[in-house]
BABA-772922 format. One line per field, with one value per residue (C-alpha): residue number from 1; x negated, y negated, z negated. Coordinates in pm, whole numbers. Example, Ala and Ser with C-alpha at 12.3 -4.5 7.8 and 13.67 -1.06 7.14 Angstrom:
BABA-772922
num 1 | 2
x -1230 | -1367
y 450 | 106
z -780 | -714
//
This chain:
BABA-772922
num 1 | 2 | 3 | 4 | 5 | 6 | 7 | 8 | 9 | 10 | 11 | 12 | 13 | 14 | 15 | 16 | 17 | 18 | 19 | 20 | 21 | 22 | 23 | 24 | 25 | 26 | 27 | 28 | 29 | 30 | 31 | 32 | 33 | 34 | 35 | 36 | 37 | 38 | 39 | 40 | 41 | 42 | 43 | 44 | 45 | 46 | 47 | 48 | 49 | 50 | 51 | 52 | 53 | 54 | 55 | 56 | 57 | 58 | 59 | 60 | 61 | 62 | 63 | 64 | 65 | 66 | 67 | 68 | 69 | 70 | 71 | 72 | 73 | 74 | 75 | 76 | 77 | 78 | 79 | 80 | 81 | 82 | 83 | 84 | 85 | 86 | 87 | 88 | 89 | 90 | 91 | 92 | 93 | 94 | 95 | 96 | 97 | 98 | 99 | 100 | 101 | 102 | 103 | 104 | 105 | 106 | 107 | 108 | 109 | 110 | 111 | 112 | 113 | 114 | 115 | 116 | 117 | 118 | 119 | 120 | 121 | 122 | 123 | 124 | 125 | 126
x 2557 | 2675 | 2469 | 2714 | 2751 | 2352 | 2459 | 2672 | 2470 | 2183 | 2390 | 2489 | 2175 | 2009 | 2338 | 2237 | 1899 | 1924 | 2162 | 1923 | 1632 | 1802 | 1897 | 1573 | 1437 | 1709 | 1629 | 1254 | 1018 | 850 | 625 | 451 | 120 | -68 | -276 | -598 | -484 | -119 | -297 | -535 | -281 | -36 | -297 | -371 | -65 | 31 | -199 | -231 | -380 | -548 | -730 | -1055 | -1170 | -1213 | -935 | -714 | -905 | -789 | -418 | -378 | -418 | -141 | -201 | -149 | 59 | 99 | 390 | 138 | -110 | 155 | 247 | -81 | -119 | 197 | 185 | -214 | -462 | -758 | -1127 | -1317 | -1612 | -1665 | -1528 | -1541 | -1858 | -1932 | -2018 | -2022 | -1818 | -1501 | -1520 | -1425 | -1200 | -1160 | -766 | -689 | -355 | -137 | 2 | 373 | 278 | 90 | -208 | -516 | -650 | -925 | -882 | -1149 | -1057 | -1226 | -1080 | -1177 | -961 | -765 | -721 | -737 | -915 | -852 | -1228 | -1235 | -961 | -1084 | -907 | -967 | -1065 | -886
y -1563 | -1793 | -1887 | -1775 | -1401 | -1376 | -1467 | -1222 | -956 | -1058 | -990 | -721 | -539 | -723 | -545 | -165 | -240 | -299 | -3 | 226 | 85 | 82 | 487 | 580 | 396 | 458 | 709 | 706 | 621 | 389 | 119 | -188 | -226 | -432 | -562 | -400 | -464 | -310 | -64 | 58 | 65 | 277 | 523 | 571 | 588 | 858 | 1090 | 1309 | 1037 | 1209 | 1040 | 1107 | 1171 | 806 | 707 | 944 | 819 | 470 | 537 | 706 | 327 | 118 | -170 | 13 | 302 | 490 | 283 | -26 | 225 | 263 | -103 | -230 | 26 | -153 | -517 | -517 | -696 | -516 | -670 | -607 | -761 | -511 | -200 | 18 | 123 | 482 | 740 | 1126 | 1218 | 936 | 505 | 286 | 67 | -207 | -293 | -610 | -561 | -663 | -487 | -579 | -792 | -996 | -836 | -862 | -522 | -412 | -88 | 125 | 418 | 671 | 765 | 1091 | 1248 | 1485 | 1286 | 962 | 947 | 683 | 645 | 380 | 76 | -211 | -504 | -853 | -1111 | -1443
z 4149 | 3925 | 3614 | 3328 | 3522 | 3520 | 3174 | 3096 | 3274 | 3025 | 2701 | 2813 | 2911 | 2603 | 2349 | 2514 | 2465 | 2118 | 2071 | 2203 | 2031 | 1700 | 1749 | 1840 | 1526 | 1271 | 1013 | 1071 | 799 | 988 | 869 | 986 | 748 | 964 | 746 | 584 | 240 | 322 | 534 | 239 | -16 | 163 | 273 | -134 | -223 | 53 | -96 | -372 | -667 | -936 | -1231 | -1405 | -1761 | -1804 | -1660 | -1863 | -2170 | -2105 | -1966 | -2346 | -2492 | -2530 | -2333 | -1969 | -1833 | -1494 | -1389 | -1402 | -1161 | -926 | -892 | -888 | -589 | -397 | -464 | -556 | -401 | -256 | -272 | 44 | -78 | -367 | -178 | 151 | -15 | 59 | -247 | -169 | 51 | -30 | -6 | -340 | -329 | -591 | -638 | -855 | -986 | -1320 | -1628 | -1708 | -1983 | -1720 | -1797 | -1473 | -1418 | -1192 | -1045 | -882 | -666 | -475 | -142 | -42 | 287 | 108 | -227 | -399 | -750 | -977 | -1148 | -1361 | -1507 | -1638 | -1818 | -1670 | -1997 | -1976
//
């Protein structure tokens, strides 16, 4: 067989391949979080996210909001060093994120298996 048939033959499994592959995938919400960090932060953001007292006491200042939370929990940066840490029945994580006035923020949440509880947000000094 001559080399631009086997050719041929190649694209042309290769093109149904792809077709199938892309209708068995298309519509899915699938992701690829590979990484811990990506890994973490999509698991707290899939669940319910409550806040405590304290946390609630400082989302009611001026200098941070919940849309700032919820970016800080997709583009933040978690540090393993400081969390995994177990207390009760949940693990803290420490996320370090920014305000939109460019503002470092430390968050700490605790990761329970039903929930995610946002304990405590402190402001990084420059």
């Amino acid at each position: 067989m001559r080399l631009r048939y086997r050719f041929a033959y190649y694209l042309i499994g290769f093109t149904m391949g792809l077709f199938f592959v892309t209708a068995i995938f298309i519509g899915k919400d699938t992701r690829c979080n590979y990484f811990p960090n990506a890994r973490v932060l999509n698991d707290l953001r899939n669940k319910p996210f409550q806040y405590s007292d304290q946390a609630v006491t400082i989302l009611s200042q001026n200098w941070i909001d919940s849309t700032d939370i919820k970016n800080s929990l997709t583009y933040g940066d978690v540090d393993f060093d400081q969390s995994n840490i177990q207390i009760g029945s949940g693990k803290r994580y420490i996320i370090e994120g920014k305000t939109a006035k460019n503002q470092d923020i430390i968050l700490e949440v605790i990761n329970y298996s039903d929930k995610a509880v946002l304990k405590n947000i402190t402001k990084v000094k420059d």
